[in-house]
N, C-alpha and C positions, 0 to 999 in steps of 0.2 A: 445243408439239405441236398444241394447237388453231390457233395462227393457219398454222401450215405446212400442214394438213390443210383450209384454208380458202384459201389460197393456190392451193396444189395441184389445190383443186375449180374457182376460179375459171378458171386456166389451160387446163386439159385438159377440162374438165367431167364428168370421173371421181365416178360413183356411188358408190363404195368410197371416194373421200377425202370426199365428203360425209354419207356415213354415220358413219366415223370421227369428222367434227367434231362431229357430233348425240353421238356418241356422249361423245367427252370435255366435251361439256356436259354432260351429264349427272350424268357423273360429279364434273364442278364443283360445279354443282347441289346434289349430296348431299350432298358434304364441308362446304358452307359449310351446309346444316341439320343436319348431323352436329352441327359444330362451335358452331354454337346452340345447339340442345340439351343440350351439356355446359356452356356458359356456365349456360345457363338451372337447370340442376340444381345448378350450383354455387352458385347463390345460394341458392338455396330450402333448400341443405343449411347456410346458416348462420343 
């Protein structure tokens, strides 16, 4: 989704597909420190 929304921005130069991309970064962003964080508790819990 990110790279079609990046794509799409480059093409057309559509504000709405470049907000999109910022925006599924973000949500990248969180998932991969989500997913740290549970790494990182899982250790500390043993």
């Amino acid at each position: 989704m990110r790279n079609f929304s990046w794509s799409c921005f480059q093409v057309t130069g559509s504000i709405d597909a470049y907000l999109l991309y910022k925006d599924m970064e973000a949500i990248t962003v969180k998932k991969e420190d989500d997913q740290l964080e549970d790494v990182e508790q899982n250790e500390e819990a043993k």
